[in-house]
N, C-alpha and C positions, 0 to 999 in steps of 0.2 A: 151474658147476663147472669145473676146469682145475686143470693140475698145474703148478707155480712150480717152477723149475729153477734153485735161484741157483749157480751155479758161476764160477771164474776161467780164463781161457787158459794162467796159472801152474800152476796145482793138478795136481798130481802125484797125489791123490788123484781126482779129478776124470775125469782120464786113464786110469786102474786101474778106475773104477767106470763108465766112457762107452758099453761095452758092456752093460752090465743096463741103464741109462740108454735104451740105444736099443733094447732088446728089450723095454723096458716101454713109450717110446714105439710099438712096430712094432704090438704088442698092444690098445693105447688107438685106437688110428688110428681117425677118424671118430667114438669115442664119447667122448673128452674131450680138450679142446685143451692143450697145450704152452706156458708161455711162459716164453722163457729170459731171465734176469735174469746179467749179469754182474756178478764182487763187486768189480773194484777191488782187490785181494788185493795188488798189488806197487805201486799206483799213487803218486803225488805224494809224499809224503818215505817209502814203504814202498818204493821203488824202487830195486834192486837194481843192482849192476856184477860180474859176474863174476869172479871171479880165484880162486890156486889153492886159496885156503882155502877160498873157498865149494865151489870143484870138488870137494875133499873131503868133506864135508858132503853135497852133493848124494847123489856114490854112492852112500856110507852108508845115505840114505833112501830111492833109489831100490833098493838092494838088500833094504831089510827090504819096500818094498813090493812088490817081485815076488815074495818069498818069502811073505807074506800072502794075496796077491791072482792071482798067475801071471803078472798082468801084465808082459811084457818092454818094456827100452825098447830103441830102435832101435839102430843104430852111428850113425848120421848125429848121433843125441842125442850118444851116447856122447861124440864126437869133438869136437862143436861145446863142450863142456864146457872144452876145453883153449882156445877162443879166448878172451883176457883181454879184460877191456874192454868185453864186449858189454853193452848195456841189458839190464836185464827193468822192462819195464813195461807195465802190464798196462791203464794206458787208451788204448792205438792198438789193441791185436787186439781188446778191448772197446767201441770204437769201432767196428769193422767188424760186430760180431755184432748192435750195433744198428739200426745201416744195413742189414742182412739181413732185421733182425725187420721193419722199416719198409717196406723195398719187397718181400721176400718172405717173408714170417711160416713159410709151410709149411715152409721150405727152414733156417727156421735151425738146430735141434739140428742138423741135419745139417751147415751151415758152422761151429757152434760145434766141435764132432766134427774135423772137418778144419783147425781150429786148432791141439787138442789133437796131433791124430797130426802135423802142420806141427813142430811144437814137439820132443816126447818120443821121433817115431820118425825122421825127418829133420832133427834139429835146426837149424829156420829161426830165422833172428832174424825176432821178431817185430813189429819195431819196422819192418820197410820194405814199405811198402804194396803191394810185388810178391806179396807172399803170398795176400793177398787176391785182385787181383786175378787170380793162378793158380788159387784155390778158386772165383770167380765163374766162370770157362772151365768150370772139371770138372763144376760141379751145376747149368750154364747161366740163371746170374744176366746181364743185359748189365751189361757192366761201366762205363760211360760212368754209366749211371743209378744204379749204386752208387756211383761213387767222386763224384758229385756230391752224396748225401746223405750217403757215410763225411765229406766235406772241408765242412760245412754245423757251421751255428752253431746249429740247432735238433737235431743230432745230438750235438752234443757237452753240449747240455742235459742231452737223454734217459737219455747215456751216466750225466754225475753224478747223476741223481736214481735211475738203478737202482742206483749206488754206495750211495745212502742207504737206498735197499730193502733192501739186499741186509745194510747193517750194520744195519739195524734190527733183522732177523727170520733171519738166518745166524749162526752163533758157527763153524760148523765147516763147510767145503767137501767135496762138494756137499753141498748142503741139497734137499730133495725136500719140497711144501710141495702140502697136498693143499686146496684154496680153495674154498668150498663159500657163497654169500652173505653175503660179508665175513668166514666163521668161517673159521682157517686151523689145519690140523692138521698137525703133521709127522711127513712116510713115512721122514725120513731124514735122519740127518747122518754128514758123513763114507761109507767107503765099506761098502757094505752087499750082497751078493747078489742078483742076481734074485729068488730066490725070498722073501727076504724080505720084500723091498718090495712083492713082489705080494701076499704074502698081509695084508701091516698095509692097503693098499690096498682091498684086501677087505673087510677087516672094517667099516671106512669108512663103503663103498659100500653093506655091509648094515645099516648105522647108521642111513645119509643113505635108503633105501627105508623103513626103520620107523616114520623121522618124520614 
């Protein structure tokens, strides 16, 4: 049993839902494992460039989504908005969430999490491998031993085959995907409440003891 986390380092939804995300992680702790699946959401011709029309666009959604959700986004977000030109592509930070999951599995929702807030409340680009290695310092990953598996050709495997997971069994970010001996049910798509999640979770769990 374990709970599938497909989400992207882009998702704006993802960002708004990251908190119930980690308080249902903080909850499960020791009684069912985590594993985060990035989706590839911006990657290879979905690959984004900045400029002022999309800046417009952005607000727009980021405002209906804090009006949904409460979630705020940063000023650093805000600001970095107005720099033209920047990438969004979503297989370098998804790239490093795999090199996370590989050398420290515990530790990833929590550097996935720190993508998220890297992005929407500081707005880093996150296309330059500094970020990372600033997130490896703060949640005391060595950095030497990550950024030889982020810069590795069996990580950039992992990265596209969770791409293919992730479009397999996600239609809408995050996906919450509750895996029970190959059966897979899902807690969630898109963004959802703590409370909810806990209690479809639930019911599950009283499912999976009946059988």
């Amino acid at each position: 049993m374990k709970i599938l986390y497909i989400m992207d380092p882009y998702c704006k939804w993802c960002y708004a839902t990251s908190d119930a995300i980690q308080q249902l992680f903080d909850a499960l702790e020791g009684k069912l494992p985590f594993e985060v699946i990035p989706a590839g959401m911006l990657a290879g011709e979905f690959t984004q460039v900045q400029s002022p029309e999309t800046a417009f666009a952005h607000r727009k959604l980021d405002a209906n989504i804090t009006k949904e959700t409460g979630k705020e986004f940063g000023a650093g977000y805000k600001s970095a908005l107005n720099e033209k030109e920047m990438v969004l592509d979503s297989l370098v930070p998804s790239r490093a969430i795999m090199a996370c999951r590989t050398i420290a599995p515990h530790l990833t929702l929590q550097f996935a999490h720190r993508i998220l807030h890297a992005r929407y409340q500081d707005g880093k680009d996150l296309t330059d491998d500094t970020v990372y290695l600033e997130i490896c310092e703060q949640i005391g990953i060595d950095k030497p031993t990550f950024f030889q598996q982020f810069s590795s050709q069996e990580n950039d495997e992992n990265t596209r085959q969770a791409f293919l997971f992730a479009e397999k069994y996600a239609e809408h970010y995050p996906t919450l995907i509750y895996e029970e001996d190959g059966e897979m049910d899902i807690l969630t798509e898109g963004y959802s409440p703590y409370s909810l999640i806990e209690l479809r979770l639930s019911k599950l769990l009283r499912r999976s003891r009946k059988s």
